[in-house]
C-alpha positions in Angstrom: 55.6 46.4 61.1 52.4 48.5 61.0 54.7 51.5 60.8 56.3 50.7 57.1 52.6 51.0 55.6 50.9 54.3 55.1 48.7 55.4 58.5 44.9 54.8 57.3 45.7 51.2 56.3 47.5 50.4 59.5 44.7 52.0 61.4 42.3 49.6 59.5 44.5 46.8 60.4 44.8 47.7 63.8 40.9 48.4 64.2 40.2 45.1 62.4 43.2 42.5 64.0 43.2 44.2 67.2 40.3 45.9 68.2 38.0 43.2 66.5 36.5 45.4 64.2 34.5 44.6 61.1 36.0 46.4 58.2 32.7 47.7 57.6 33.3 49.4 61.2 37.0 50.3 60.8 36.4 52.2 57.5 33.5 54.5 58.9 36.6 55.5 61.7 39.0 56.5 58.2 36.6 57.6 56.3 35.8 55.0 54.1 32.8 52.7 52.6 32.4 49.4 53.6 33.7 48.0 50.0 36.5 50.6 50.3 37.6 49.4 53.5 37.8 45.7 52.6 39.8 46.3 49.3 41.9 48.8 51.6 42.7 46.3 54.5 43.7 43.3 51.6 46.0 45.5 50.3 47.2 46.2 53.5 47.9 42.5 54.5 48.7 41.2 51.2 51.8 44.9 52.0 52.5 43.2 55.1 52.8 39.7 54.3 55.5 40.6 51.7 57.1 42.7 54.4 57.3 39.7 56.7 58.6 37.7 53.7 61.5 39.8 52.9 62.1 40.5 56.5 62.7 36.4 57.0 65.3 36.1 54.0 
């Protein structure tokens, strides 16, 4: 599923849900601030849950 949302915010995904990452940590690897990366990986998973919603229907 991390392939149907744009590469930085599946990397922040990945770094986060995977690699147990902070956000704080997985946004200095993109790039991004701390508060950047947060609002970054909830828009990411909010992407993904309605993914897996439509997927299910």
């Amino acid at each position: 599923m991390l392939r149907l949302i744009d590469t930085r915010s599946a990397m922040l995904v990945r770094a986060v849900t995977l690699d147990g990452k902070t956000a704080e940590e997985a946004g200095e690897t993109v790039g991004m601030t701390a508060g950047a990366a947060r609002v970054a990986l909830h828009r990411a998973m909010r992407r993904l849950s309605g993914l897996a919603e439509r997927m299910m229907k």
